[in-house]
CHARMM internal coordinates of N, CA and C (Angstrom, degrees):
IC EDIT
DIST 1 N 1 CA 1.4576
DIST 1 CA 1 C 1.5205
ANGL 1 N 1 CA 1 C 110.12
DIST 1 C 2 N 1.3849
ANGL 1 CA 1 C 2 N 113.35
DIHE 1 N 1 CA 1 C 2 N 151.75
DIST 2 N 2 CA 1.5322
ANGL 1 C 2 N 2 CA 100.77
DIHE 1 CA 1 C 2 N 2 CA -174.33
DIST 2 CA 2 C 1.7473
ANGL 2 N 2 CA 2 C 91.23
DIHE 1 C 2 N 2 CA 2 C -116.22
DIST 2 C 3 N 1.8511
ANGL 2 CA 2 C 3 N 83.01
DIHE 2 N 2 CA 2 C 3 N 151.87
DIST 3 N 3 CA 1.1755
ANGL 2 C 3 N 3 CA 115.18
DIHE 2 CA 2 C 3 N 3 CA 178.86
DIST 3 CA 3 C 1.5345
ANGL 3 N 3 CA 3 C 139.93
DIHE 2 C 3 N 3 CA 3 C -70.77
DIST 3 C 4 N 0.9557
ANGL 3 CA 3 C 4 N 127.58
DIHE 3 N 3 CA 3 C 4 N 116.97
DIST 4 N 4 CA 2.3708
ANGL 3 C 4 N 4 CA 90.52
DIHE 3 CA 3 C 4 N 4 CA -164.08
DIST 4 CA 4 C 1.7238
ANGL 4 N 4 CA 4 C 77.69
DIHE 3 C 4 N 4 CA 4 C -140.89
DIST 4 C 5 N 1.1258
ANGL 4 CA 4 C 5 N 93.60
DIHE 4 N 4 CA 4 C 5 N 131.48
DIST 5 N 5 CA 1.2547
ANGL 4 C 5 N 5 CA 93.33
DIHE 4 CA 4 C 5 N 5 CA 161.25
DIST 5 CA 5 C 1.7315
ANGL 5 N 5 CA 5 C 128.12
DIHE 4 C 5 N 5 CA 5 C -113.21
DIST 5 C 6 N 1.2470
ANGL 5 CA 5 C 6 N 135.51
DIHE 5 N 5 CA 5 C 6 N -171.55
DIST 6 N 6 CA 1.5312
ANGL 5 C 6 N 6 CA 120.63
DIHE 5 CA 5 C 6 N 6 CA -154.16
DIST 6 CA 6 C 1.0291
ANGL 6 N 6 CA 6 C 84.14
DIHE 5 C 6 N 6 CA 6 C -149.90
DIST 6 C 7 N 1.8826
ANGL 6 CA 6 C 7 N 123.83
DIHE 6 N 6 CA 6 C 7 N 127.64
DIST 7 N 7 CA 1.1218
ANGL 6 C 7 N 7 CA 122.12
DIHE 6 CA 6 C 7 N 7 CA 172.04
DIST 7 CA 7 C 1.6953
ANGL 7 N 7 CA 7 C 90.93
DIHE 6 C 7 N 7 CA 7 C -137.15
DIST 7 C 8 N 2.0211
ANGL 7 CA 7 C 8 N 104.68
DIHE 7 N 7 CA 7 C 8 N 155.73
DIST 8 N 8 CA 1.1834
ANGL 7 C 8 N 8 CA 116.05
DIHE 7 CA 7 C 8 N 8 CA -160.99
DIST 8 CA 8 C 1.5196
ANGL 8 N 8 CA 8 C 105.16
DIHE 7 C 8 N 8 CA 8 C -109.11
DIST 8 C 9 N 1.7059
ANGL 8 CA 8 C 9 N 106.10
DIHE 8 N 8 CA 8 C 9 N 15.66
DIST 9 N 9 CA 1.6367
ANGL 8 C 9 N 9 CA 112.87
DIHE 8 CA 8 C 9 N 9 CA 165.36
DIST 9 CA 9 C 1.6142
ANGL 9 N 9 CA 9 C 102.09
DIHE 8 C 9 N 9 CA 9 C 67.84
DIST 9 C 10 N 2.0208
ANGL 9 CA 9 C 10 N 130.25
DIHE 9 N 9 CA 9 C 10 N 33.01
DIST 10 N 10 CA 0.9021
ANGL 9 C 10 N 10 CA 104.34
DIHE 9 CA 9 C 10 N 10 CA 148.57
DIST 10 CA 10 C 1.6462
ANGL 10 N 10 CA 10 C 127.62
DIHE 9 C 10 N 10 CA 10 C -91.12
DIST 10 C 11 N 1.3538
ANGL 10 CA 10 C 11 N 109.85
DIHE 10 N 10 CA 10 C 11 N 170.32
DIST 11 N 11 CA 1.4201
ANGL 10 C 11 N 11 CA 98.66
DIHE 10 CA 10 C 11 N 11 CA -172.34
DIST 11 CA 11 C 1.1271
ANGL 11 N 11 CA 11 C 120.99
DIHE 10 C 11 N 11 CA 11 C -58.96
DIST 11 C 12 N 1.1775
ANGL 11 CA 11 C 12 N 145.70
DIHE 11 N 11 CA 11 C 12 N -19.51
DIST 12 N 12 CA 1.1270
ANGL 11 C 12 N 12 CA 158.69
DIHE 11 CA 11 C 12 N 12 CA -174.01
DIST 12 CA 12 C 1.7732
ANGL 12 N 12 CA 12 C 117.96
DIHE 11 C 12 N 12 CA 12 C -72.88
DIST 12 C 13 N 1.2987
ANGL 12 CA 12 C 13 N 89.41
DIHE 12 N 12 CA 12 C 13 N -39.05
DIST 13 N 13 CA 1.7998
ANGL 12 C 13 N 13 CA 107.76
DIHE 12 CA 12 C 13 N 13 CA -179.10
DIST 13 CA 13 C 1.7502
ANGL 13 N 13 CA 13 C 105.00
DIHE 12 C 13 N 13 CA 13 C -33.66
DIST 13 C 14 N 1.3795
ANGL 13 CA 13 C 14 N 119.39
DIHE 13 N 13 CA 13 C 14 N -67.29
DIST 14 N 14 CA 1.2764
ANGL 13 C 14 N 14 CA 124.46
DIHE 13 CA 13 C 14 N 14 CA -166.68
DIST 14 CA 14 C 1.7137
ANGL 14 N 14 CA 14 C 142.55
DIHE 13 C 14 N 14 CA 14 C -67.31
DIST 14 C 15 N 2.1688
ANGL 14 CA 14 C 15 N 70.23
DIHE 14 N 14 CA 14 C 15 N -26.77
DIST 15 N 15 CA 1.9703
ANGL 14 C 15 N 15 CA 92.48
DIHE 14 CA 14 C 15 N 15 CA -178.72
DIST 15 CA 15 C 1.5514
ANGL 15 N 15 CA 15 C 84.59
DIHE 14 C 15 N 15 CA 15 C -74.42
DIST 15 C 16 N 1.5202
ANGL 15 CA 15 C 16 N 133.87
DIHE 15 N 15 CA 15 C 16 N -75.24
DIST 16 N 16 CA 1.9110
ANGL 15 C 16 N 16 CA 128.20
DIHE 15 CA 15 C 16 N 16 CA -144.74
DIST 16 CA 16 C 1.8398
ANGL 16 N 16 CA 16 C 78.56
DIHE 15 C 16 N 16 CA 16 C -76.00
DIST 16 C 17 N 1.0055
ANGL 16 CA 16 C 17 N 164.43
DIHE 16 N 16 CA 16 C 17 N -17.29
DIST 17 N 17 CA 1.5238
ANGL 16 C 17 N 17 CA 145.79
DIHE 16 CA 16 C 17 N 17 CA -166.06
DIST 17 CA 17 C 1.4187
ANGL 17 N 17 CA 17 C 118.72
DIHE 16 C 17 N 17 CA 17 C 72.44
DIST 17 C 18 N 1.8133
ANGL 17 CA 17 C 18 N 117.17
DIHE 17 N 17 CA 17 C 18 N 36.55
DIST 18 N 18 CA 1.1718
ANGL 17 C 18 N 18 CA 147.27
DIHE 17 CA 17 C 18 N 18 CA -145.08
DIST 18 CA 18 C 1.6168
ANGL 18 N 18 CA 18 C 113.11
DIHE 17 C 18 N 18 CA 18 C -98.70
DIST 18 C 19 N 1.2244
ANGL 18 CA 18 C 19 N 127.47
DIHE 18 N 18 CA 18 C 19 N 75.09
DIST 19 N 19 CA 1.5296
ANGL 18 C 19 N 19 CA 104.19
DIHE 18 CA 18 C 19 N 19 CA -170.57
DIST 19 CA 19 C 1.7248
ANGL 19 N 19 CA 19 C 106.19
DIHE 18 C 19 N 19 CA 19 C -97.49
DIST 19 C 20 N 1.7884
ANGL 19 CA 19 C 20 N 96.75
DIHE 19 N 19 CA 19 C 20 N 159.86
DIST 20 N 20 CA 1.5259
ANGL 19 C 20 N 20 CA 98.79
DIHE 19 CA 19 C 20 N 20 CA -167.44
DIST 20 CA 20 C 1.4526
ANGL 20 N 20 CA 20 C 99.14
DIHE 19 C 20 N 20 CA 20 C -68.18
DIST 20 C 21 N 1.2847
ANGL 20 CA 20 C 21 N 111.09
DIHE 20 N 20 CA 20 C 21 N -52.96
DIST 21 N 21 CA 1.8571
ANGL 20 C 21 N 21 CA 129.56
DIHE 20 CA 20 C 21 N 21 CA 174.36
DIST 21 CA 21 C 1.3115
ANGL 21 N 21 CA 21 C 109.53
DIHE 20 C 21 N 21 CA 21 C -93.65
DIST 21 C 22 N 1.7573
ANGL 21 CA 21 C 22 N 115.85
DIHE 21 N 21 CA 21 C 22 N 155.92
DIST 22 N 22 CA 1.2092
ANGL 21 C 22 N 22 CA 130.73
DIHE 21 CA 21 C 22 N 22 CA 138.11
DIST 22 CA 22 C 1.3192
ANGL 22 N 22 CA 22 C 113.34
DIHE 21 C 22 N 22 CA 22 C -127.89
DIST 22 C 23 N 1.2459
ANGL 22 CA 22 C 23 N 124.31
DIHE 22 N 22 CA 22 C 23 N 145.45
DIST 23 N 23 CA 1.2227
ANGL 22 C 23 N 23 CA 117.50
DIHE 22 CA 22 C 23 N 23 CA 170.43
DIST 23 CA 23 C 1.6150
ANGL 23 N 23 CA 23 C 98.74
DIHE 22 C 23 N 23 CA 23 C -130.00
DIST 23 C 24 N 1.1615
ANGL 23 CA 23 C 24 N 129.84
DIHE 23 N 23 CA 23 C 24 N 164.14
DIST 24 N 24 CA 1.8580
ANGL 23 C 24 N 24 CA 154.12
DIHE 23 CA 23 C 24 N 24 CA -150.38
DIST 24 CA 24 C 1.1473
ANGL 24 N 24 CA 24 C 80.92
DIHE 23 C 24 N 24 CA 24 C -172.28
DIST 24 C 25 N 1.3739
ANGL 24 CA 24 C 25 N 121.47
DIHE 24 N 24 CA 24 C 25 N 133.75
DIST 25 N 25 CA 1.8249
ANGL 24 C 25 N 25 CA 143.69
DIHE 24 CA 24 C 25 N 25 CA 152.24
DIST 25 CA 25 C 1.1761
ANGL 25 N 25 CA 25 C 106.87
DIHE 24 C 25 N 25 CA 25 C 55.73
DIST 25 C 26 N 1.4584
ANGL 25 CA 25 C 26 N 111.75
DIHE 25 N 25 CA 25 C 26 N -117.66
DIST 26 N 26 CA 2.0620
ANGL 25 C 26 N 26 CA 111.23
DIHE 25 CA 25 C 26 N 26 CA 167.45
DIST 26 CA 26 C 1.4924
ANGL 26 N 26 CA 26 C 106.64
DIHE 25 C 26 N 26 CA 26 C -116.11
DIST 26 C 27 N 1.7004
ANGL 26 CA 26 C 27 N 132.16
DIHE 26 N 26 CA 26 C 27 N 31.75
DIST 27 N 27 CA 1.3025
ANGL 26 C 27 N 27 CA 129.96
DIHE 26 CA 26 C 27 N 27 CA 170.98
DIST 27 CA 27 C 1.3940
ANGL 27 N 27 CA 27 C 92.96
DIHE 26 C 27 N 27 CA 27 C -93.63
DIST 27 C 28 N 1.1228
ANGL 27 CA 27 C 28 N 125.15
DIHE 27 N 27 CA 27 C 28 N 153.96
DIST 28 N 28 CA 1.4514
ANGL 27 C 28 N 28 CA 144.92
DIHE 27 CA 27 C 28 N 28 CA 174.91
DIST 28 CA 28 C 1.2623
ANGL 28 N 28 CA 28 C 93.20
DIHE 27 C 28 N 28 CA 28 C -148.75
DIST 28 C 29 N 2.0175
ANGL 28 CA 28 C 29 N 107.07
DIHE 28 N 28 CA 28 C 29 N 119.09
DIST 29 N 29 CA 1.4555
ANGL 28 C 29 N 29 CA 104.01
DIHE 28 CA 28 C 29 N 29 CA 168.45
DIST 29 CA 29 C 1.6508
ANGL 29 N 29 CA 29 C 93.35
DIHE 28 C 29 N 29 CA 29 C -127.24
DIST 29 C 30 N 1.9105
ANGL 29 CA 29 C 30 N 106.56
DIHE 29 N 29 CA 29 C 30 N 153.97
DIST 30 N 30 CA 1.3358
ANGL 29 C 30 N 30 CA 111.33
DIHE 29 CA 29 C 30 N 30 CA -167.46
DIST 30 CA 30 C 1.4228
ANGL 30 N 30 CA 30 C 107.80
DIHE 29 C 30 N 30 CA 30 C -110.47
DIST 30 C 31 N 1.0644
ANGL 30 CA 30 C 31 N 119.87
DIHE 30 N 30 CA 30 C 31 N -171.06
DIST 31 N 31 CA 1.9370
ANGL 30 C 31 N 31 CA 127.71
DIHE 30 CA 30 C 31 N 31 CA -171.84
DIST 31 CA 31 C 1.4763
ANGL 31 N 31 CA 31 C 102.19
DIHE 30 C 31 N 31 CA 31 C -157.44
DIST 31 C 32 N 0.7120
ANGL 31 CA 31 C 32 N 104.42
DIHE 31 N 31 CA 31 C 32 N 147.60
DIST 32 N 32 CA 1.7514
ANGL 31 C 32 N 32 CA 116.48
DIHE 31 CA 31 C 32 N 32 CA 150.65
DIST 32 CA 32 C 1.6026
ANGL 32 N 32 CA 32 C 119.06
DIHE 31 C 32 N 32 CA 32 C 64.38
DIST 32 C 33 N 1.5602
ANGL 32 CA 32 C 33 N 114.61
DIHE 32 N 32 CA 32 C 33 N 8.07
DIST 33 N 33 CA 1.0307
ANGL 32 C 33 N 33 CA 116.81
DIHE 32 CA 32 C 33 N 33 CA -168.22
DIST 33 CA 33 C 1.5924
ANGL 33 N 33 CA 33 C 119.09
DIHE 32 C 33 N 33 CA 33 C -85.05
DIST 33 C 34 N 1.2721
ANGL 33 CA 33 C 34 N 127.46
DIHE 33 N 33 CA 33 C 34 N 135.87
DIST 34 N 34 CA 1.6263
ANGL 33 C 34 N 34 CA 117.38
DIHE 33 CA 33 C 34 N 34 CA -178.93
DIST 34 CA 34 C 0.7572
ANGL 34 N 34 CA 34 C 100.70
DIHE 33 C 34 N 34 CA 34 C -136.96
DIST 34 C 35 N 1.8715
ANGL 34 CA 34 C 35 N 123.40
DIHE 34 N 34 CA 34 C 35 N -172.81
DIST 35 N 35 CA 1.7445
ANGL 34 C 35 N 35 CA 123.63
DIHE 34 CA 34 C 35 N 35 CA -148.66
DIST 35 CA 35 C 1.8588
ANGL 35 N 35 CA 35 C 74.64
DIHE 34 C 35 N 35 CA 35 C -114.37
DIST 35 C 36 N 1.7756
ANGL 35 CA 35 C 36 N 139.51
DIHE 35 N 35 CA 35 C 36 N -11.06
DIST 36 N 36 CA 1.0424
ANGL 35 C 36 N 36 CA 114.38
DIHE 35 CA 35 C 36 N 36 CA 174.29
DIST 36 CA 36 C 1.7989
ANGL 36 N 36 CA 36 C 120.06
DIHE 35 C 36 N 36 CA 36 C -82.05
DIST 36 C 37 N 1.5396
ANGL 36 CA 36 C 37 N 97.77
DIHE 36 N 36 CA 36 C 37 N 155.83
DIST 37 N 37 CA 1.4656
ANGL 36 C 37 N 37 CA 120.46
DIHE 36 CA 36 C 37 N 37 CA -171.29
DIST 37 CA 37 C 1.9701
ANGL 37 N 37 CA 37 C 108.23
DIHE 36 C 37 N 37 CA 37 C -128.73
DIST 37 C 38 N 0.9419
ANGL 37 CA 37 C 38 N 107.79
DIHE 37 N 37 CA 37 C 38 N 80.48
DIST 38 N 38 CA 1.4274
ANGL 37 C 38 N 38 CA 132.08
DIHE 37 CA 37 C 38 N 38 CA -171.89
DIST 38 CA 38 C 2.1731
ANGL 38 N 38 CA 38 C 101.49
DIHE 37 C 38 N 38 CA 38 C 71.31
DIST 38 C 39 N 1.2103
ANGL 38 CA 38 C 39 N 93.21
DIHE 38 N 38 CA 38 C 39 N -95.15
DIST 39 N 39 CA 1.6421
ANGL 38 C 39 N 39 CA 107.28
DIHE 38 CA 38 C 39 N 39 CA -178.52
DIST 39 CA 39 C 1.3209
ANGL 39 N 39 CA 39 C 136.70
DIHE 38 C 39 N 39 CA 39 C -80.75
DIST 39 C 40 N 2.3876
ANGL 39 CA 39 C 40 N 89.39
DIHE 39 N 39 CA 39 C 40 N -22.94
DIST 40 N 40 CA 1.4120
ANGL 39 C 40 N 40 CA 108.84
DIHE 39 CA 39 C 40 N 40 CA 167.28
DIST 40 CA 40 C 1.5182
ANGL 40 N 40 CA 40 C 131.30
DIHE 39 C 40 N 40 CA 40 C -87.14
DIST 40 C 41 N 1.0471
ANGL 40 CA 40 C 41 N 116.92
DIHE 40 N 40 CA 40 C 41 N 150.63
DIST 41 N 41 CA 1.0408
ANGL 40 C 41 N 41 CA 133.48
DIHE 40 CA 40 C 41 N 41 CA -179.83
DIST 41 CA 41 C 1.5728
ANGL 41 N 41 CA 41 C 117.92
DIHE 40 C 41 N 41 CA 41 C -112.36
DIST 41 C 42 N 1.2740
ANGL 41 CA 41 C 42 N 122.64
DIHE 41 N 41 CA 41 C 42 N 93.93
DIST 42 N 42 CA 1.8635
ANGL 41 C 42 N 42 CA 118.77
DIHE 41 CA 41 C 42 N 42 CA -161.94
DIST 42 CA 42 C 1.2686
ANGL 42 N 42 CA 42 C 80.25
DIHE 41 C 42 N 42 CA 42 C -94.93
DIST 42 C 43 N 1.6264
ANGL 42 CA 42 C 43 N 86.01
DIHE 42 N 42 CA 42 C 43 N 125.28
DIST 43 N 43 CA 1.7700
ANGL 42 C 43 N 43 CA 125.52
DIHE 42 CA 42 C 43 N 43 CA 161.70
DIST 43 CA 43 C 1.7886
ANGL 43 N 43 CA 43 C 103.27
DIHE 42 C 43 N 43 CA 43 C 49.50
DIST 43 C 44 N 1.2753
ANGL 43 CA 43 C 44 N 90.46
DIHE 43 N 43 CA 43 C 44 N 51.22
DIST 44 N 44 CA 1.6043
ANGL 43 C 44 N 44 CA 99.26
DIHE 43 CA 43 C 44 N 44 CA 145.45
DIST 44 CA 44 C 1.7046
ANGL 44 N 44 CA 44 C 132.66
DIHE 43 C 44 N 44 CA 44 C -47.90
DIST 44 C 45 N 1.9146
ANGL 44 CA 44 C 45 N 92.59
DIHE 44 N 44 CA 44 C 45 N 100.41
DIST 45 N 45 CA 1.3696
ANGL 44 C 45 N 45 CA 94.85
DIHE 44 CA 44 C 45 N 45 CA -169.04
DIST 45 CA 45 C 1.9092
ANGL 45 N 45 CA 45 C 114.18
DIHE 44 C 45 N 45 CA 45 C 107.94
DIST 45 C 46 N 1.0472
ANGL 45 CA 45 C 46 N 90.19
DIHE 45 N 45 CA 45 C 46 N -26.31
DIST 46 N 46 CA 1.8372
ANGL 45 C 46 N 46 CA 102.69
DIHE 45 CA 45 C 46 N 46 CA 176.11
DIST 46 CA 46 C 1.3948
ANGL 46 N 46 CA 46 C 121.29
DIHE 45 C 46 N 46 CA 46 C -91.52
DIST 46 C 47 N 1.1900
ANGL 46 CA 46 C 47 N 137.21
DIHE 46 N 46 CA 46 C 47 N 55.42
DIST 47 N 47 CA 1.5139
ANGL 46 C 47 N 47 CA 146.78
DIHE 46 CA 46 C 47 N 47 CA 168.51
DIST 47 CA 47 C 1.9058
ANGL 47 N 47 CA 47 C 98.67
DIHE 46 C 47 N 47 CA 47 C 3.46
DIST 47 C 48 N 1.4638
ANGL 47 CA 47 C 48 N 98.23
DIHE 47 N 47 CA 47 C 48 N -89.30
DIST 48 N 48 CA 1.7095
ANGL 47 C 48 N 48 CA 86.15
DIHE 47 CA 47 C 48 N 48 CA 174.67
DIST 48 CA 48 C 1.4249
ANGL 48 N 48 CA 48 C 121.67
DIHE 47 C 48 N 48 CA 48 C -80.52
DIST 48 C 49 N 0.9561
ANGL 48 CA 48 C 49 N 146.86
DIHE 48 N 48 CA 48 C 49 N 32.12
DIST 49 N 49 CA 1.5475
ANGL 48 C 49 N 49 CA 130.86
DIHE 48 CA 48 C 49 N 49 CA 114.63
DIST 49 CA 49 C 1.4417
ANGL 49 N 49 CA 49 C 132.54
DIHE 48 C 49 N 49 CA 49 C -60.16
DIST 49 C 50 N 1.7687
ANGL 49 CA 49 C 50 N 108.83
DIHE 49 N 49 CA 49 C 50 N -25.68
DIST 50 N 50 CA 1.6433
ANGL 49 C 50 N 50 CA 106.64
DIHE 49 CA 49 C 50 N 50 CA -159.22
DIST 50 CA 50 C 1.9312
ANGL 50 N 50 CA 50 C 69.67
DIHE 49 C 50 N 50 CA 50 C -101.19
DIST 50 C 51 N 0.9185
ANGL 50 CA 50 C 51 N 139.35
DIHE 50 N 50 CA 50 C 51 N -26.42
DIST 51 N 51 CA 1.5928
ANGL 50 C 51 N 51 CA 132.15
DIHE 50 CA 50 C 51 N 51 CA -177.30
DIST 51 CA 51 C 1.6693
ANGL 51 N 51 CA 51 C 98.04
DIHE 50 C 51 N 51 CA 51 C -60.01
DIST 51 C 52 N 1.2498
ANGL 51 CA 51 C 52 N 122.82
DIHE 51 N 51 CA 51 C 52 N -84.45
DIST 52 N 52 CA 1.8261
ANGL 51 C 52 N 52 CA 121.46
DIHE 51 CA 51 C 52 N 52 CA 174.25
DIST 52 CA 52 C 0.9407
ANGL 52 N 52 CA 52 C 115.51
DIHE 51 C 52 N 52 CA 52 C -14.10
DIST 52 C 53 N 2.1688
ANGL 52 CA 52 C 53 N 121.51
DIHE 52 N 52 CA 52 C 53 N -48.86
DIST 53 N 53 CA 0.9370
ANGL 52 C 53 N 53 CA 111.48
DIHE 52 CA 52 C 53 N 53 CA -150.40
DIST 53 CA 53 C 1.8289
ANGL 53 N 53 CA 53 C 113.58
DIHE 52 C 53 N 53 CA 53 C -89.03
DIST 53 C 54 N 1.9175
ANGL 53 CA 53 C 54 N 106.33
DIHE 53 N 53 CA 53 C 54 N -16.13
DIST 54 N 54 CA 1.0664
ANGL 53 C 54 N 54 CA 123.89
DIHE 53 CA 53 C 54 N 54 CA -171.90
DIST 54 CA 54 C 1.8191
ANGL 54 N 54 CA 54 C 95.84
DIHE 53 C 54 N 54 CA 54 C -87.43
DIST 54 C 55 N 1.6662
ANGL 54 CA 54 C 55 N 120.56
DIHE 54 N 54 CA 54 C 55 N -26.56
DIST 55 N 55 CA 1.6095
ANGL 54 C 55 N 55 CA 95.50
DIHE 54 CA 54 C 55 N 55 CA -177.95
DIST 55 CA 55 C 1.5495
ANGL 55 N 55 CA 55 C 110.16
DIHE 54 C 55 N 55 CA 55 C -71.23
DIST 55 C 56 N 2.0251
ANGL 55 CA 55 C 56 N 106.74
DIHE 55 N 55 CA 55 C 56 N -28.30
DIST 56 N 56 CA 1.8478
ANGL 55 C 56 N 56 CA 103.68
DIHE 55 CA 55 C 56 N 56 CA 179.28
DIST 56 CA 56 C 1.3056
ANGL 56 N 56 CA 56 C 102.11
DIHE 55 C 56 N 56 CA 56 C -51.68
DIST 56 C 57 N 1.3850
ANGL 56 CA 56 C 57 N 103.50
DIHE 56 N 56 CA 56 C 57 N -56.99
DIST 57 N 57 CA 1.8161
ANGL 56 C 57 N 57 CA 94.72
DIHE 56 CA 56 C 57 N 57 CA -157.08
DIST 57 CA 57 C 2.1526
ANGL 57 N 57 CA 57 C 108.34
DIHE 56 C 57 N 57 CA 57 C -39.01
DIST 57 C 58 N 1.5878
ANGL 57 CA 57 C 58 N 105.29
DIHE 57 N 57 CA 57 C 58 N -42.84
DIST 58 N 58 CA 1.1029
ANGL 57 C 58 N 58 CA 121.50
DIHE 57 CA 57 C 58 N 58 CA -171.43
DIST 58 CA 58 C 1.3158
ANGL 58 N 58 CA 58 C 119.36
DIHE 57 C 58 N 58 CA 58 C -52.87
DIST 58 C 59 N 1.7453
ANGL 58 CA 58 C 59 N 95.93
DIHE 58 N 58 CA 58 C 59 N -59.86
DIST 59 N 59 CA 1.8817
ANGL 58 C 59 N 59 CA 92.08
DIHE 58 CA 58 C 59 N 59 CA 157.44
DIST 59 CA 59 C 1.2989
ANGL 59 N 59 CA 59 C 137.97
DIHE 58 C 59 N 59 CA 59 C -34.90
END
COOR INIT
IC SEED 1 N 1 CA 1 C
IC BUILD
C-alpha cells in the first residue's frame, strides 16, 4: 500500500520529520491537532466545541 503523507507546511514539519497526516489505504491517522488558532482557544472548557473545531481544522 502506498504511503503519502500530509503536511500543513509548518516550519517545523521537515527539521523533526513530523507530518500533520498520514494516510496508508483509506486509514488516515492525525497528530498534533488542537481546538487553538494562534492566541485562540475555541470553546475553552467545552469538550464538543474544541472537538468541531479540531474535526474542521481536519477537513
Amino acid at each position: 500500500m502506498m504511503r503519502q503523507l500530509i503536511s500543513s507546511g509548518a516550519p517545523w514539519e521537515p527539521l523533526v520529520g513530523y507530518s500533520r497526516a498520514v494516510r496508508v489505504g483509506n486509514v488516515v491517522e492525525v497528530a498534533g491537532t488542537t481546538a487553538q488558532d494562534g492566541d485562540v482557544i475555541t470553546g475553552e472548557g467545552d469538550v464538543y466545541a474544541q472537538t468541531q473545531r479540531v474535526l474542521e481544522k481536519i477537513g
